[in-house]
C-alpha positions as a Markdown table, in Angstrom:
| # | Residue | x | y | z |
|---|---|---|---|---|
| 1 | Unk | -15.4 | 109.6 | -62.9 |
| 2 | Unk | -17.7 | 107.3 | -60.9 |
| 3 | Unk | -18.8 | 108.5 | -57.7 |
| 4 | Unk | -18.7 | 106.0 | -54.5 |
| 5 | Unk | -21.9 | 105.8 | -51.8 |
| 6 | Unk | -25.2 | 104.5 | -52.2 |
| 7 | Unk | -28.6 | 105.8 | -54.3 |
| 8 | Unk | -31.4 | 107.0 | -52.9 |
| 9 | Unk | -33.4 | 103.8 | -54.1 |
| 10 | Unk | -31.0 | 101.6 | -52.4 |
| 11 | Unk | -31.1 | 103.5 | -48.9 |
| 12 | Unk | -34.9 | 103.6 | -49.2 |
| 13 | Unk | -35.2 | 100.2 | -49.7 |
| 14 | Unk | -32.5 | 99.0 | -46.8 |
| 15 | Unk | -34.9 | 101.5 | -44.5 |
| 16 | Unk | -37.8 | 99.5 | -45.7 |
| 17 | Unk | -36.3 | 96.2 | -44.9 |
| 18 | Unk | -35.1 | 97.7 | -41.9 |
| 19 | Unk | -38.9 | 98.4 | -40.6 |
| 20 | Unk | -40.3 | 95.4 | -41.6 |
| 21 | Unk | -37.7 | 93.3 | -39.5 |
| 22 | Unk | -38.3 | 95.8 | -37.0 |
| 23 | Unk | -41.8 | 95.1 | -36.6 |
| 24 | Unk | -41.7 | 91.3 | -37.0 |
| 25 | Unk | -39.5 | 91.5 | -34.2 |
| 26 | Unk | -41.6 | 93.8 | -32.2 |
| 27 | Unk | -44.8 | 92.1 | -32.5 |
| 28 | Unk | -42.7 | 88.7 | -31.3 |
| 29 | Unk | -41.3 | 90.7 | -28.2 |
| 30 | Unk | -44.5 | 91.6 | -27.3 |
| 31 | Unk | -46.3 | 88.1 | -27.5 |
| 32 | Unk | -43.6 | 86.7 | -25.1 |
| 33 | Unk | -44.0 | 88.7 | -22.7 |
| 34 | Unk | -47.7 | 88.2 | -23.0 |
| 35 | Unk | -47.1 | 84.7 | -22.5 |
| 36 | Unk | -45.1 | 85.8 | -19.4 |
| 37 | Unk | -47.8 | 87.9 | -18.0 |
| 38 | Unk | -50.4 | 85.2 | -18.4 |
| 39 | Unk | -48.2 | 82.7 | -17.0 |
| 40 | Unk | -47.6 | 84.3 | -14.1 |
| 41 | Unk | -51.4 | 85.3 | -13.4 |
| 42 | Unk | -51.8 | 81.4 | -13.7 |
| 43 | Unk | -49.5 | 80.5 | -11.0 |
| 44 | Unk | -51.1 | 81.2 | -7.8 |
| 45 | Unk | -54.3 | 79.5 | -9.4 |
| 46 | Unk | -52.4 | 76.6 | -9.3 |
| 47 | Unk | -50.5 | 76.8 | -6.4 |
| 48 | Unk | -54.3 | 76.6 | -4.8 |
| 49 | Unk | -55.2 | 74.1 | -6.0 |
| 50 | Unk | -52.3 | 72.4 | -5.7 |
| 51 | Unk | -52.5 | 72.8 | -2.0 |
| 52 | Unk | -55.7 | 72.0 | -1.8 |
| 53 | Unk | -56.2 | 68.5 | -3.6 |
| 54 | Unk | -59.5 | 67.1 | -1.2 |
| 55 | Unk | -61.2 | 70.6 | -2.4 |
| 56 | Unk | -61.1 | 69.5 | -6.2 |
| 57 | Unk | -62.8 | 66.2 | -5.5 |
| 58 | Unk | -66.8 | 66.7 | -4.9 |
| 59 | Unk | -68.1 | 64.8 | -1.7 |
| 60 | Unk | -64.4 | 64.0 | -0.6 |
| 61 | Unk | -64.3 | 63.8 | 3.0 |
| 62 | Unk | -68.0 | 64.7 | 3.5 |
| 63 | Unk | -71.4 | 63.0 | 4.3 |
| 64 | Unk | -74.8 | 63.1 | 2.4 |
| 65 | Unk | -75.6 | 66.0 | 4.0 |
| 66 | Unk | -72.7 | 68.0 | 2.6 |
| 67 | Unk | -71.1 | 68.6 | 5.9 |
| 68 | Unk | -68.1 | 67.0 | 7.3 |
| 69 | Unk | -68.7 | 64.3 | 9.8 |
């Protein structure tokens, strides 16, 4: 009489797989929201600089002295 279930081999090696996929797909989770963290400390930055375009350019809008006028 053959009895039904799994071995312990076969449970130990579904865990193992099991872990692996589980910390593939951790270390994944955790770059995204890296890239979402870093993205977000990037967008004020360029909403700065977006506002203001003269700043970016050296000289624009000022005489050889360096002050406006």
């Amino acid at each position: 009489m053959r009895r039904s279930g799994f071995t312990l081999l076969e449970v130990l090696a579904a865990l193992a797989i099991f872990a692996l996929a589980a910390i593939v797909l951790g270390g994944a989770y955790v770059n995204v929201l890296m890239g979402y963290e870093h993205a977000e400390r990037a967008t004020p930055v360029d909403a700065d600089v977006q506002s203001c375009p003269g700043d970016s350019v050296p000289g624009a809008g000022f005489g050889e002295s360096g002050r406006r006028g």
